[in-house]
FILO-557500 format. One record per residue (C-alpha): residue number from 1; residue in three letters; chain; x, y, z. Coordinates in nm, 3 decimals. Example, Ala and Ser with C-alpha at 12.3 -4.5 7.8 and 13.67 -1.06 7.14 Angstrom:
<selos>
{k:1 | r:Ala | c:A | px:1.230 | py:-0.450 | pz:0.780};
{k:2 | r:Ser | c:A | px:1.367 | py:-0.106 | pz:0.714};
</selos>
This chain:
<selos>
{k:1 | r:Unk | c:A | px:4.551 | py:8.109 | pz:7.490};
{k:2 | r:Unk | c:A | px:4.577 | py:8.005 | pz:7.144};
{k:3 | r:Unk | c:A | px:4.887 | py:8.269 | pz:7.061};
{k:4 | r:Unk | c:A | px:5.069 | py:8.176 | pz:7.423};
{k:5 | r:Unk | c:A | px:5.031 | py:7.769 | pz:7.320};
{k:6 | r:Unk | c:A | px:5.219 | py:7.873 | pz:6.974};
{k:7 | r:Unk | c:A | px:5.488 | py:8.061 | pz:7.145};
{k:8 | r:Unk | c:A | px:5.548 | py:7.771 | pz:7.295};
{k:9 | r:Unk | c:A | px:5.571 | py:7.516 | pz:7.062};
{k:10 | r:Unk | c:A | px:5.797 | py:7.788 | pz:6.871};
{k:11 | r:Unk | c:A | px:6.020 | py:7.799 | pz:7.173};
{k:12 | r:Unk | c:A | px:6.051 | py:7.416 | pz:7.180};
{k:13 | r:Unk | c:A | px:6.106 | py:7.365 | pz:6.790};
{k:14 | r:Unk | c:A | px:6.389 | py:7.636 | pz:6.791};
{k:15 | r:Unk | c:A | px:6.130 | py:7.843 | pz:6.549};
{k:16 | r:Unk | c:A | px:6.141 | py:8.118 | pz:6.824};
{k:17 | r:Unk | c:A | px:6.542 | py:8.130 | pz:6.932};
{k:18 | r:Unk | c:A | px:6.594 | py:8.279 | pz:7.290};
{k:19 | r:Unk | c:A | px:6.867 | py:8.492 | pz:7.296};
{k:20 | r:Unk | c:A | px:7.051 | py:8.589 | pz:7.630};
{k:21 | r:Unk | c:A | px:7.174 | py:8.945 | pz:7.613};
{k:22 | r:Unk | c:A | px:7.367 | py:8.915 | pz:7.906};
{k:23 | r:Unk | c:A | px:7.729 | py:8.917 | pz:8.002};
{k:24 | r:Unk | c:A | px:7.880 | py:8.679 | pz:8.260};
{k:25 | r:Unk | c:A | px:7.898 | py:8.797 | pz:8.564};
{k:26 | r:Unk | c:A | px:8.222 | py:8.713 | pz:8.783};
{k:27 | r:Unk | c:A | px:8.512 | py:8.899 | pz:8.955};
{k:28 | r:Unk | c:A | px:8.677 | py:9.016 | pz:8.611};
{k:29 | r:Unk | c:A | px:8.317 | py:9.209 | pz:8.512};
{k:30 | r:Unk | c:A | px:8.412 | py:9.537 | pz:8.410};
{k:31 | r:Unk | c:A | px:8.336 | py:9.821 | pz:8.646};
{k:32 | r:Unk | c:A | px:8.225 | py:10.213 | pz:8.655};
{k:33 | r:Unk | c:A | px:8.506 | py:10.360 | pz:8.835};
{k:34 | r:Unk | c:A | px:8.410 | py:10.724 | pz:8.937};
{k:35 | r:Unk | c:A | px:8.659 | py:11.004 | pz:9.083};
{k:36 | r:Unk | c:A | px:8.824 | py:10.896 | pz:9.419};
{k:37 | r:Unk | c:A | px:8.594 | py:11.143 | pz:9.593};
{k:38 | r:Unk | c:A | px:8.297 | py:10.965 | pz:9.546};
{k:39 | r:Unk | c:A | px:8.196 | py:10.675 | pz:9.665};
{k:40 | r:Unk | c:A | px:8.290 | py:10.330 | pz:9.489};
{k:41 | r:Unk | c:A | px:8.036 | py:10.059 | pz:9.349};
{k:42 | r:Unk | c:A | px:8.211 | py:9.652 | pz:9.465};
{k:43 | r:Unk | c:A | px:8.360 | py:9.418 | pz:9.217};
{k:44 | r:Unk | c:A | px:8.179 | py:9.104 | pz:9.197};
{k:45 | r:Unk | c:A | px:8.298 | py:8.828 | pz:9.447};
{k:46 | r:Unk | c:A | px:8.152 | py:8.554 | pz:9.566};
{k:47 | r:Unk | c:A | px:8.204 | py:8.358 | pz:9.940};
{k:48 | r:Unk | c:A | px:8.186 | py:8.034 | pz:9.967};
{k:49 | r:Unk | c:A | px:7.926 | py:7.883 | pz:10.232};
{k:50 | r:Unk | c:A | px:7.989 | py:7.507 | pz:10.149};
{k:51 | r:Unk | c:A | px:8.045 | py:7.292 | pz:9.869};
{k:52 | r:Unk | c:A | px:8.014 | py:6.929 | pz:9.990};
{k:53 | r:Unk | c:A | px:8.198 | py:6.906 | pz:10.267};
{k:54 | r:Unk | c:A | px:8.134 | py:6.940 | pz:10.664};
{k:55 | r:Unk | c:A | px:8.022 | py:7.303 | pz:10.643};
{k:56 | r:Unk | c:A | px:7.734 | py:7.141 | pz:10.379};
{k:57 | r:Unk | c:A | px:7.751 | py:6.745 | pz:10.253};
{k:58 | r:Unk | c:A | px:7.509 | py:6.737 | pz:10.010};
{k:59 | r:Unk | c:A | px:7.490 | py:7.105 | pz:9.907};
{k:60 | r:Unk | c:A | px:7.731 | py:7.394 | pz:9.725};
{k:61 | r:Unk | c:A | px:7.642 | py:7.775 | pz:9.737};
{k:62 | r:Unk | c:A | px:7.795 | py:8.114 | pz:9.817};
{k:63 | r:Unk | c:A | px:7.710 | py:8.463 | pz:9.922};
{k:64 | r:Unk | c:A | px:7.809 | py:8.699 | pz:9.692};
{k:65 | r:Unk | c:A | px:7.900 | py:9.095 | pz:9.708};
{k:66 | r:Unk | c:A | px:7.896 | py:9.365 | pz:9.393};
{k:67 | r:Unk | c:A | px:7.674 | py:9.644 | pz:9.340};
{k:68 | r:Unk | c:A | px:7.348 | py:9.735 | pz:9.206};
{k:69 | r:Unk | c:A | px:7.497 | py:9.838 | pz:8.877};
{k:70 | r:Unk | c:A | px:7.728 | py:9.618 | pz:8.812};
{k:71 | r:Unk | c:A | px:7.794 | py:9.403 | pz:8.501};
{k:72 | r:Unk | c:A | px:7.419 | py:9.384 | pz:8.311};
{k:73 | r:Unk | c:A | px:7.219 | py:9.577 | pz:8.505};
{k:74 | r:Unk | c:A | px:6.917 | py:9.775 | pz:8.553};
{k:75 | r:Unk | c:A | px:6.913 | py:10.134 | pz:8.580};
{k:76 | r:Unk | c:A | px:6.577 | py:10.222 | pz:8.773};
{k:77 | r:Unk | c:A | px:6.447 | py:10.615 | pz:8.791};
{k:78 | r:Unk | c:A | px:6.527 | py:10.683 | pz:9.103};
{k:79 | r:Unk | c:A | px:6.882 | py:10.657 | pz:9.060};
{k:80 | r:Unk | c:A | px:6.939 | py:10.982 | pz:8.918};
{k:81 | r:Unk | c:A | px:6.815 | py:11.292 | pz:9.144};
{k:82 | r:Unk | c:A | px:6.586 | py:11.345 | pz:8.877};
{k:83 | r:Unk | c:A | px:6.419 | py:11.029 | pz:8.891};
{k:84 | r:Unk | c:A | px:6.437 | py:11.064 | pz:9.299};
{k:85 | r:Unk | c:A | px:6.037 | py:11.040 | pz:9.359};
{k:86 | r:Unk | c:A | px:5.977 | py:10.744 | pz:9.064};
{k:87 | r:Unk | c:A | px:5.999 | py:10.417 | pz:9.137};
{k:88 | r:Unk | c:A | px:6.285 | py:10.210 | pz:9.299};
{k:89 | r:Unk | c:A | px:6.366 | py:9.889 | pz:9.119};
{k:90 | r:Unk | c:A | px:6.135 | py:9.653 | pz:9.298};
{k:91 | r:Unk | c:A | px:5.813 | py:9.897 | pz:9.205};
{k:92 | r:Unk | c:A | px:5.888 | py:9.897 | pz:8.851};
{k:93 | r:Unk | c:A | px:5.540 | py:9.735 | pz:8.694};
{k:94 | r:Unk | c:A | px:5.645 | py:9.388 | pz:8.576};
{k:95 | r:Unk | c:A | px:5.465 | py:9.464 | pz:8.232};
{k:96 | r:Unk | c:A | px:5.735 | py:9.733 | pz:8.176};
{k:97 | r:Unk | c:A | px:6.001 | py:9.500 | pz:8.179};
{k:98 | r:Unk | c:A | px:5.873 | py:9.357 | pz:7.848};
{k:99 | r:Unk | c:A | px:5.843 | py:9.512 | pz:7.514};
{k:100 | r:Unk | c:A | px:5.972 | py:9.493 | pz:7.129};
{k:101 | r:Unk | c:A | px:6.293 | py:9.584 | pz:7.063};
{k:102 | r:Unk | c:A | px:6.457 | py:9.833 | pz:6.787};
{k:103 | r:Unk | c:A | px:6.865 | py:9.795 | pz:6.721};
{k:104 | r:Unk | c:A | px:6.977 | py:10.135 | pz:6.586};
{k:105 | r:Unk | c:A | px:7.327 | py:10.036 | pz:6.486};
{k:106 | r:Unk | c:A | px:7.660 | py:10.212 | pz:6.497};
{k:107 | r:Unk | c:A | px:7.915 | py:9.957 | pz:6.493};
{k:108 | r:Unk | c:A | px:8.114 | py:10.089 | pz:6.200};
{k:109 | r:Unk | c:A | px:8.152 | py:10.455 | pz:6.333};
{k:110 | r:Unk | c:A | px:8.239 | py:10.342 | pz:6.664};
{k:111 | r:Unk | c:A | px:8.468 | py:10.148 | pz:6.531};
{k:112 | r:Unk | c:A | px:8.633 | py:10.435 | pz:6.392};
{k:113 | r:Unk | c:A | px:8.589 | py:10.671 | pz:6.656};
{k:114 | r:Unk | c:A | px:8.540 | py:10.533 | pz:7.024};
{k:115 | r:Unk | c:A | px:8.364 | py:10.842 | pz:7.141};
{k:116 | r:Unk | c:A | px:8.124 | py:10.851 | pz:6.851};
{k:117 | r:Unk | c:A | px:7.755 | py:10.987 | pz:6.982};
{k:118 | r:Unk | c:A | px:7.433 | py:10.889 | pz:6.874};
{k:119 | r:Unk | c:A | px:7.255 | py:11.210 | pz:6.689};
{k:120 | r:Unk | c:A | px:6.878 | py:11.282 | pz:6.694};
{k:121 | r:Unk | c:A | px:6.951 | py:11.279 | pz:6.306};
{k:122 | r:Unk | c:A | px:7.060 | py:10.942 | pz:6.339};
{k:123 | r:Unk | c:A | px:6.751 | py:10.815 | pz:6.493};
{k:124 | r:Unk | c:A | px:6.570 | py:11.001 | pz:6.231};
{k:125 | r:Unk | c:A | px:6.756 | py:10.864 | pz:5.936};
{k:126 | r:Unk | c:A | px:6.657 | py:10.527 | pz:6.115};
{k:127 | r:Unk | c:A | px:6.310 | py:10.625 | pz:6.150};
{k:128 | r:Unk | c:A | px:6.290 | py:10.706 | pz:5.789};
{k:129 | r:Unk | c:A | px:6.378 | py:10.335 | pz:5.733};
{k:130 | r:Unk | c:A | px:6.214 | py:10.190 | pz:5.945};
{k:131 | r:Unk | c:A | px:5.909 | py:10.356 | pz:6.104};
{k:132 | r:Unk | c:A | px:5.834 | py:10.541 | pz:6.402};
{k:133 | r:Unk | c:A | px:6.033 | py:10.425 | pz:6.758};
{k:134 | r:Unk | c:A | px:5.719 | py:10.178 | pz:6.888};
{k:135 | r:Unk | c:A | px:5.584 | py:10.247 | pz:7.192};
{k:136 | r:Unk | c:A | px:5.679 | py:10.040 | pz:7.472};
{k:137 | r:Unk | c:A | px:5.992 | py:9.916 | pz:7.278};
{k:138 | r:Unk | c:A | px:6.364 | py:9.886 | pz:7.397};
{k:139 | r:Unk | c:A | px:6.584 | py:10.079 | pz:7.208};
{k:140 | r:Unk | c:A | px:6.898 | py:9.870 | pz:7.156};
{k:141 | r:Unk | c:A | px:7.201 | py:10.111 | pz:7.095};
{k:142 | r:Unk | c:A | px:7.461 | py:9.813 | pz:6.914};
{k:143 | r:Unk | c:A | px:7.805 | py:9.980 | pz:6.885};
{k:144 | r:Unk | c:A | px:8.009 | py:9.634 | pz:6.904};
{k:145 | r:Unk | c:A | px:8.184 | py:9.759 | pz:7.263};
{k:146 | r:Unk | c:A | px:8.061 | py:9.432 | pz:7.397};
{k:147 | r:Unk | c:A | px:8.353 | py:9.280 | pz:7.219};
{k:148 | r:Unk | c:A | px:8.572 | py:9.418 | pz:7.481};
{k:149 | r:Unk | c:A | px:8.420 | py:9.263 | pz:7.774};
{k:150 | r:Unk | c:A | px:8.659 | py:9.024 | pz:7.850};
{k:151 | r:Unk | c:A | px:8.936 | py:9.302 | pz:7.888};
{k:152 | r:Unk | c:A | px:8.840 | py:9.548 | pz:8.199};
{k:153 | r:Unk | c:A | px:9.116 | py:9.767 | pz:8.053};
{k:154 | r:Unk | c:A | px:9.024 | py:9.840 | pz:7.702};
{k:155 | r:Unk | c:A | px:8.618 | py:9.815 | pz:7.785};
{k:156 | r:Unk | c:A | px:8.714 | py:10.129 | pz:8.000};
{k:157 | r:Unk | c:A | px:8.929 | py:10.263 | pz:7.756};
{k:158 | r:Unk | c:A | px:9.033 | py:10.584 | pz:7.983};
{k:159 | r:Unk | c:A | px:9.346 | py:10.827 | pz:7.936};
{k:160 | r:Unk | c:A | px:9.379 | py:11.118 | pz:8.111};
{k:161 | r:Unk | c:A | px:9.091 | py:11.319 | pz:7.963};
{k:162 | r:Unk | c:A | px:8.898 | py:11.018 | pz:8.108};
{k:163 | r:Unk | c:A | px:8.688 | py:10.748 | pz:7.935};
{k:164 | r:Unk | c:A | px:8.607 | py:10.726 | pz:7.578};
{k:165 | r:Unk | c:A | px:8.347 | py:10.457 | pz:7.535};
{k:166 | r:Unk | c:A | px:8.004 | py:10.589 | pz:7.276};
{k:167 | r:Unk | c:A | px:7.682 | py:10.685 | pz:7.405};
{k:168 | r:Unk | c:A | px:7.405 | py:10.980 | pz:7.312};
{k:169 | r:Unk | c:A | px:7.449 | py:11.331 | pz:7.265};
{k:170 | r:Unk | c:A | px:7.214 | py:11.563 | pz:7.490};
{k:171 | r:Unk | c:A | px:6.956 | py:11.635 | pz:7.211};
{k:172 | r:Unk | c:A | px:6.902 | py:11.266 | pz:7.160};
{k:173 | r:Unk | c:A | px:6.895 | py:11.169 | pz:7.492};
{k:174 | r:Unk | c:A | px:6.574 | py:11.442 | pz:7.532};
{k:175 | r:Unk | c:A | px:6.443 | py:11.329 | pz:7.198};
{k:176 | r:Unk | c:A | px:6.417 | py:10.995 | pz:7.347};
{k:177 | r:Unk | c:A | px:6.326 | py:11.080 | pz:7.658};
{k:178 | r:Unk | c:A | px:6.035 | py:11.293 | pz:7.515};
{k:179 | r:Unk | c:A | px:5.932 | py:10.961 | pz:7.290};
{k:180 | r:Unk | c:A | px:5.701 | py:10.636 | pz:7.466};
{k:181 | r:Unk | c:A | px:5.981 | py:10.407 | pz:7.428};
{k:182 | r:Unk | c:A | px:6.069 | py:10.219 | pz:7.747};
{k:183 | r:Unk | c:A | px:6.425 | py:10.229 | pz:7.779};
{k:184 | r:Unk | c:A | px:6.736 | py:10.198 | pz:7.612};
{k:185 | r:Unk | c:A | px:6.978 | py:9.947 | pz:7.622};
{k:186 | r:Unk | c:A | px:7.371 | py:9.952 | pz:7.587};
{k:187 | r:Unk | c:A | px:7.652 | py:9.772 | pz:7.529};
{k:188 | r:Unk | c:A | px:7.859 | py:9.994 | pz:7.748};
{k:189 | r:Unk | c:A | px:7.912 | py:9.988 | pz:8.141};
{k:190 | r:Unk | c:A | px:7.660 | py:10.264 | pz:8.174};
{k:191 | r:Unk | c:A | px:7.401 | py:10.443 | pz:7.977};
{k:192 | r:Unk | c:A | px:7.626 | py:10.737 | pz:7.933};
{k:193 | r:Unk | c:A | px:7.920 | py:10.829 | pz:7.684};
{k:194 | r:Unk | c:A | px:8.234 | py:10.800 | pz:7.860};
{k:195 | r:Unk | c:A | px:8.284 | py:11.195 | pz:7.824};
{k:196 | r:Unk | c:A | px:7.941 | py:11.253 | pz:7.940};
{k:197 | r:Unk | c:A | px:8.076 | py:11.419 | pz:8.272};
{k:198 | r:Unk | c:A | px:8.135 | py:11.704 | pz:8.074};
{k:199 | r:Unk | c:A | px:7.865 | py:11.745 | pz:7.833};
{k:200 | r:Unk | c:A | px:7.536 | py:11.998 | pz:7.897};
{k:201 | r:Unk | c:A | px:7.389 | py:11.875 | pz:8.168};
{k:202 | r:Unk | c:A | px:7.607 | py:11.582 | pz:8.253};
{k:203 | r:Unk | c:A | px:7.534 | py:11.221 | pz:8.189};
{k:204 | r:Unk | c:A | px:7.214 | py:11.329 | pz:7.978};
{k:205 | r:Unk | c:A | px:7.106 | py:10.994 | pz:7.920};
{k:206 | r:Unk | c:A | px:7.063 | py:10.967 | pz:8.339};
{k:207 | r:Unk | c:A | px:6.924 | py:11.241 | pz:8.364};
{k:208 | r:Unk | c:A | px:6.624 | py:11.292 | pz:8.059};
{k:209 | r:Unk | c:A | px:6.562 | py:10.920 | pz:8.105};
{k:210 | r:Unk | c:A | px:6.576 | py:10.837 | pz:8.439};
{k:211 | r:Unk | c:A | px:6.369 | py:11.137 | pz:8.508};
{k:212 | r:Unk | c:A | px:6.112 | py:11.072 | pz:8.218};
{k:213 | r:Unk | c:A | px:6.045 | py:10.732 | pz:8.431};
{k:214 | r:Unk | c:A | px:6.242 | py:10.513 | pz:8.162};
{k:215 | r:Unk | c:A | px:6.500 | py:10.266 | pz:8.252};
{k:216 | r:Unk | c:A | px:6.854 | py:10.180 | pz:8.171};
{k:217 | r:Unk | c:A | px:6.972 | py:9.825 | pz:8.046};
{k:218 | r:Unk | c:A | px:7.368 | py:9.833 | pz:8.026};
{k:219 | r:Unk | c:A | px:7.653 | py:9.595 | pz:7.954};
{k:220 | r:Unk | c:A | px:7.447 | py:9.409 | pz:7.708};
{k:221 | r:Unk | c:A | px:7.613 | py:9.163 | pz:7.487};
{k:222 | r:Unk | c:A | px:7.503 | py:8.941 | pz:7.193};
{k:223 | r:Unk | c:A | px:7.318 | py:9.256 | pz:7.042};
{k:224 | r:Unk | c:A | px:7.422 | py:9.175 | pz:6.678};
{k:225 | r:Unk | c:A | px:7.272 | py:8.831 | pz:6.692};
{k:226 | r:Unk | c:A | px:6.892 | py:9.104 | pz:6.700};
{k:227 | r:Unk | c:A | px:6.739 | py:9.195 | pz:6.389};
{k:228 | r:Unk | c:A | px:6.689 | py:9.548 | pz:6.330};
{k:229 | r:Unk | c:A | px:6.288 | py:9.529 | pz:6.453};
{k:230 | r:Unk | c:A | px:6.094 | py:9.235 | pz:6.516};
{k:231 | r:Unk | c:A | px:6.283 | py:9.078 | pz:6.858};
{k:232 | r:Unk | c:A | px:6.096 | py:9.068 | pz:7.232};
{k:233 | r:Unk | c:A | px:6.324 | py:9.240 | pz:7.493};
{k:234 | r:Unk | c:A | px:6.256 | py:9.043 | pz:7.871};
{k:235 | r:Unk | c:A | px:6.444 | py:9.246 | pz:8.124};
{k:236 | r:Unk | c:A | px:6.461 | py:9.078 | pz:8.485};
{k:237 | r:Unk | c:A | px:6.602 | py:9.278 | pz:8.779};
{k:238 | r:Unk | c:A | px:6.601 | py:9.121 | pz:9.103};
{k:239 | r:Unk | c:A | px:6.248 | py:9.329 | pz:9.280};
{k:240 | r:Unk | c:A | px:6.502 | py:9.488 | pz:9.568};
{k:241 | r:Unk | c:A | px:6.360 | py:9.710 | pz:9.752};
{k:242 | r:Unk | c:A | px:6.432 | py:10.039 | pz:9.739};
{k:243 | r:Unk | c:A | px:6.726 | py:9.943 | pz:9.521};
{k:244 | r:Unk | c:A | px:6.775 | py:10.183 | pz:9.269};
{k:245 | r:Unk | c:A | px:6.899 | py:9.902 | pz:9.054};
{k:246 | r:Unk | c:A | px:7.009 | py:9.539 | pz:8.999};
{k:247 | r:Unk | c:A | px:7.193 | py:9.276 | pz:8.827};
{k:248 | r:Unk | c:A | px:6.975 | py:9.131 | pz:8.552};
{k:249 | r:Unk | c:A | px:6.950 | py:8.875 | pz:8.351};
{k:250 | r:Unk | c:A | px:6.821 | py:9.034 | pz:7.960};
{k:251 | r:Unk | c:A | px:6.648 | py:8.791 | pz:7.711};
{k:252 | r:Unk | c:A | px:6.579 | py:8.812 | pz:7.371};
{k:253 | r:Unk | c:A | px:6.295 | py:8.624 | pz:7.186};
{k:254 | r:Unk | c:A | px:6.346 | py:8.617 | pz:6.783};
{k:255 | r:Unk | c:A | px:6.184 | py:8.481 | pz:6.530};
{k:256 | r:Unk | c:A | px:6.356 | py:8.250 | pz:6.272};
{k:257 | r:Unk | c:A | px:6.113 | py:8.159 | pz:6.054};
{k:258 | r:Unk | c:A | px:6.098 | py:8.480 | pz:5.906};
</selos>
């Protein structure tokens, strides 16, 4: 008990910051809009019940609409067909929601090119520096496309060849699914490059991890505020059942003392 009683003092002296990872959720969240012949995930909208007045005096509250996978969300193995017979988003053990987190970053080559891909020689050069991915860590993929958030538009960033947003080639995406890492976590509207349809076999990053039983954490924001190891990733999808995803809020613990 002693360790949980200094966590929180930490977390009521500021000593441990708490940093929310997630974007705002409203009706201007960006959206993954797939081909017209498949079938289309809601924009976020909420209904108003009362807010008081006669339908309600002393209460306000709404019903709301969207889709499992929109805004930050939760990607949980059985939404890919490989991940079919793993577990739906309210099975997921609760102690797999928590782990350390790793930030491999990419910001400046993104920067330059939108479509850049994260390399398995990347995440050995970072390996190198750093140690060995942790078991039972988040891997937080920081590319600075949270910046665009606000802007449905240019947080698609589609032309005719489609979208160009960063992501994992296919070798990484097995290398990582091979590893004991939990998950990885984006700053993009999925887990995927924006070109993924047409890489070897498509959307890799669905695919090897959702069928490795790892999970997907997407449209994260406030990833630079992470050091590069040291952070605790709390991921909290709502348990529904068998949901193959959810809205979430994401949490960061951090240590400033250090």
């Amino acid at each position: 008990m002693a360790g949980l009683s200094t966590l929180a003092t930490q977390l009521l002296d500021g000593s441990v910051e708490v940093i929310d990872l997630t974007a705002p959720l409203n009706p201007g969240t960006p959206i993954l809009a797939l081909p017209p012949e498949f079938g289309q995930t809601a924009t976020f909208e909420l209904e108003e019940i009362s807010r008081y007045d006669d339908r309600g005096p002393a209460w306000y509250w709404n019903n709301f609409r969207t889709g499992e996978h929109t805004g930050t969300h939760f990607d949980a193995p059985n939404h890919w067909v490989t991940g079919k017979d793993l577990d739906d988003v309210s099975q997921v053990p609760p102690g797999r929601l928590v782990g350390p987190a790793v930030v491999i970053d990419k910001t400046a080559e993104v920067a330059e090119n939108p479509d850049y891909l994260l390399s398995v020689a990347d995440i050995q050069k970072w390996e190198a520096g750093h140690g060995p991915l942790p078991g039972g860590a988040w891997l937080i993929y920081r590319t600075g496309w949270s910046a665009r958030g606000g802007d449905p538009a240019a947080f698609a960033n589609a032309d005719d060849q489609g979208s160009h947003t960063p992501g994992l080639t296919p070798d990484a995406a097995r290398h990582l699914a091979a590893t004991e890492i939990l998950g990885i976590g984006v700053e993009t509207v999925g887990t995927d490059a924006g070109q993924a349809p047409g890489f070897d076999p498509p959307f890799p990053c669905h695919s090897m991890f959702l069928g490795a039983n790892k999970y997907g954490l997407t449209q994260l924001s406030n990833v630079d505020k992470l050091p590069v190891t040291g952070a605790i990733v709390i991921a909290a999808p709502l348990p529904i059942v068998s949901g193959s995803g959810s809205p979430c809020r994401v949490l960061a613990l951090v240590d400033r003392t250090t």
